[in-house]
N, C-alpha and C positions, 0 to 999 in steps of 0.2 A: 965802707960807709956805715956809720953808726945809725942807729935807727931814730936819734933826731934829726940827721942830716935826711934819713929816709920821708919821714914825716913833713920835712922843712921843703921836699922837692914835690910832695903831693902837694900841699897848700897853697904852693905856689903857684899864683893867677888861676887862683881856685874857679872866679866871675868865669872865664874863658872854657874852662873847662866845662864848666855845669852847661855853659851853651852848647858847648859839642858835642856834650852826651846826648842832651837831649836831642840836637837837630840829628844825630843818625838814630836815635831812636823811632823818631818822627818819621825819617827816611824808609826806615825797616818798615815802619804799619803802613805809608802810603805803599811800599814797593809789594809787601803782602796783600794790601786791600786790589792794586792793582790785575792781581793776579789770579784773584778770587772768580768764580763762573755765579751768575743768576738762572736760577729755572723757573717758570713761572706756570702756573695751573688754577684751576678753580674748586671749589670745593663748598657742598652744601648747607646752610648759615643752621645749625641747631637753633630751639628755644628752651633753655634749662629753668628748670621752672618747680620749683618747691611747695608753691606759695596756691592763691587761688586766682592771679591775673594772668591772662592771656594777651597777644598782640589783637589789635582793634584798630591795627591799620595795616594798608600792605608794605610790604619791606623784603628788600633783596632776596631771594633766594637761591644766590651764589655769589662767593664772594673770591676776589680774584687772590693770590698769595702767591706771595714774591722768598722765595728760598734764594740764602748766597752764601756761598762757601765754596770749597774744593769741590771741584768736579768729581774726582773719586768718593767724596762722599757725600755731595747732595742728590746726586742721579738714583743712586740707588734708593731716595727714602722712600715708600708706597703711599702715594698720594691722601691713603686711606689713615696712613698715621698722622696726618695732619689734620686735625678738627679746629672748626672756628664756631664758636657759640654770640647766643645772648642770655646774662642769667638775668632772670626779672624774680628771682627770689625772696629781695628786701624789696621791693614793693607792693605798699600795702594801699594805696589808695589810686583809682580810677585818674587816668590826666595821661600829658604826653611827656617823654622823659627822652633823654638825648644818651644814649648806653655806649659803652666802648665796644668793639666787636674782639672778643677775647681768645686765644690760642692755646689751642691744647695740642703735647707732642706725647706720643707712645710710641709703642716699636722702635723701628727702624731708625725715628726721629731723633729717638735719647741716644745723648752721649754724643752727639757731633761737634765738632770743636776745630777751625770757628764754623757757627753757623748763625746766622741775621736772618729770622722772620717777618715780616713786615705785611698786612694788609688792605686792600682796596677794597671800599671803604673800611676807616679806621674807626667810624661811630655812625650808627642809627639812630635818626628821630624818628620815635615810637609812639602812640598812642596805646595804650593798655585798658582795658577793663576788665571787670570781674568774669570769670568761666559761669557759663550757663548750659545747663545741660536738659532737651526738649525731646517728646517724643511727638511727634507729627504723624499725619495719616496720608497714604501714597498716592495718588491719582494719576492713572496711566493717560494718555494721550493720545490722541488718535487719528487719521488722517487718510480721505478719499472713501470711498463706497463699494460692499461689494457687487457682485454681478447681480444685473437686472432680473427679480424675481425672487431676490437673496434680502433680508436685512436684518441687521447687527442686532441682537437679544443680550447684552450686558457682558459681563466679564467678571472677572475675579481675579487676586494676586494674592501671592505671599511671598515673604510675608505683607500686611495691610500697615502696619506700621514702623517706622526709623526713626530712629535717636539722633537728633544732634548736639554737637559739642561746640562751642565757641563762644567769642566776647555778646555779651547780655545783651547790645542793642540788634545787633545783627540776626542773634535766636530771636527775640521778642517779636519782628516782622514776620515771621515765618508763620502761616498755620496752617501751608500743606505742602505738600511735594508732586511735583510732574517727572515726568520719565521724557525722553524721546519718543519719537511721532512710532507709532505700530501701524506698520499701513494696512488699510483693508479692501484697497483697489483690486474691483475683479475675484473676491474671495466669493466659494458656495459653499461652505461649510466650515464646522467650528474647528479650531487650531489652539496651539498654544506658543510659547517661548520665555525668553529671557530679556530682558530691556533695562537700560540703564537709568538712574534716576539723576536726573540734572540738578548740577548743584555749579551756581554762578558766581561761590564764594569760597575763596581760598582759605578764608580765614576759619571755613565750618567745613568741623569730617560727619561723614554720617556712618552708621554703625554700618558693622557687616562689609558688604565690597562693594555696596553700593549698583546692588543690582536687585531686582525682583522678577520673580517668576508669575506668569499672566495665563489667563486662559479666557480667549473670548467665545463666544456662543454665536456660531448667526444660524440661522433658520430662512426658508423659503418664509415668503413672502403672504403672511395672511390678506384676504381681501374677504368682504361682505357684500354680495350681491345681492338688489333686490330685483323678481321679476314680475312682471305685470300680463296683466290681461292671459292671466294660464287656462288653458281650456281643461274643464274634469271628464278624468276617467271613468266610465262605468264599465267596471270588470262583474260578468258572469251573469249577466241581465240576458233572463228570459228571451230567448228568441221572437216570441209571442207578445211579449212587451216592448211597450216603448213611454219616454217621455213625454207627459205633456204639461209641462211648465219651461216655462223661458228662465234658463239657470246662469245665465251670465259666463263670467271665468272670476279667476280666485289669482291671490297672488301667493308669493313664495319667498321668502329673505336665505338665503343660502352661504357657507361661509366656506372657505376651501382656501387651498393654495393660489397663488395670481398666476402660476403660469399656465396651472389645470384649470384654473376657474375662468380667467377673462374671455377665450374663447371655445370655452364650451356651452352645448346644445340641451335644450331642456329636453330629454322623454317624454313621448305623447302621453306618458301613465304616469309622470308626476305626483298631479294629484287626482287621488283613486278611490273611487265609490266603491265598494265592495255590494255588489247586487244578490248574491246567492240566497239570501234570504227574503227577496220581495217574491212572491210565489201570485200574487192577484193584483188586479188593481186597486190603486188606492193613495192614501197620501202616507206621504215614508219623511221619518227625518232621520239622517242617515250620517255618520260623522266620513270626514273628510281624511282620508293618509297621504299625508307628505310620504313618496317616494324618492328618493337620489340614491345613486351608489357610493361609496367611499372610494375616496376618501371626507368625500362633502360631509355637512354637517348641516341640517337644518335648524336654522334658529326660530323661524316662525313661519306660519301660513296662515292664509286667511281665506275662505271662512273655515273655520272647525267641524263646521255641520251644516248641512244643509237639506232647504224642505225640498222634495218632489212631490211631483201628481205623475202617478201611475197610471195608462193606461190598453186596453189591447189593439195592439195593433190591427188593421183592418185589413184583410184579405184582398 
């Protein structure tokens, strides 16, 4: 056979033949695709971001993917070498934008052949605005009382202030921060700790780990008493003398702790004339000493001094 006759038996019912290539071609990829395994996992949505906008709405954060290919070689790929992003790098103006959710392969990923990636969902409707970055002042939070006789004298934290980062309308509401409740049921004395600061927006990180260090103060419990109708002391008064003026009683404003102070007893020498110095009868004006022990504290008495009439007592 000459190689026209060769040529003249290729061409022959060429139409028929191109169909029969192609239908076992076709054949081969259905009978390949058939044969192929799907693995399926999830994996956490980046936001790639060059630019100065941030997401300002919430959006998936996880996105399912669909790996297919040979079993010997999609099992082994490490979930970790599959990334799926959003880049918001070409925009430049505030609004909501409809993004593809975009596939990145490394490791284990490169070089698989065949292998079909595919993701659930395949596009995000996003809202974006401009990053705004704020510094706020902390305020810890507080809840219940301590033990009776006990009460809460302020606190401190550090640090006093946190940063936040996030889309500009979301910072702009913001102009302080609360922690979780510090309880103070039943407490008698000052403590300290660690407390978290609540943050009810996904969309805003706050500096640091988002915790602050506290110290509260509580103290026993101040109270001011006032007492009435107090009888005076007269310390060191002549045996041979006596009173003769009608001197009333005096009062007394005292201030102390509530558990020491509510039921306690006044001293009969309270308030104390000092006599050592009247030596005859006569008229004395004589100043008044508030006495109490400590831990009391006198704020006032009344009167500061007082007149007598002196006179000797009669056998």
């Amino acid at each position: 056979m000459n190689i026209q006759n060769l040529i003249d038996k290729t061409i022959e019912n060429w139409p028929a033949k191109i169909i029969c290539l192609t239908l076992a071609l076709l054949l081969f990829l259905f009978y390949r695709m058939s044969t192929l395994e799907e693995r399926f996992f999830s994996s956490p949505l980046e936001i790639e971001n060059s630019g100065t906008m941030v997401p300002a709405s919430l959006y998936p954060r996880m996105i399912k993917i669909s790996l297919r290919g040979e079993m010997d070689s999609i099992y082994p790929i490490q979930e970790s070498d599959v990334g799926v992003f959003l880049d918001l790098s070409s925009i430049t103006k505030e609004g909501e934008y409809r993004l593809p959710v975009q596939i990145r392969l490394q490791g284990t990923a490169i070089g698989i052949d065949p292998l079909e990636v595919s993701v659930d969902p395949s596009q995000i409707t996003l809202r974006v605005e401009h990053r705004l970055v704020k510094k706020v002042a902390v305020t810890p939070s507080f809840k219940g009382y301590p033990e009776a006789g006990f009460e809460f004298n302020g606190y401190t934290v550090r640090p006093s202030v946190l940063e936040l980062d996030g889309p500009r309308s979301a910072i702009e509401k913001i102009s302080e921060l609360t922690t979780e409740f510090v309880d103070l049921t039943g407490l008698n004395e000052s403590f300290e700790g660690i407390v978290s600061v609540l943050n009810k927006n996904m969309l805003i990180s706050i500096s640091g780990d988002g915790k602050i260090n506290y110290k509260v103060t509580i103290n026993k419990t101040t109270l001011i008493k006032n007492f009435e109708e107090v009888p005076f002391y007269f310390e060191n008064l002549d045996p041979d003398l006596e009173i003769d003026t009608d001197i009333g009683t005096g009062s007394i404003q005292i201030k102390g702790t509530q558990n020491e102070l509510e039921n306690w007893t006044l001293p009969e020498n309270t308030l104390t004339i000092l006599c050592e110095n009247v030596k005859d009868p006569g008229e004395y004006s004589l100043p008044v000493h508030a006495i109490v022990p400590a831990p009391f504290e006198v704020l006032a008495n009344s009167p500061n001094e007082i007149q007598i009439s002196i006179r000797r007592r009669d056998n």
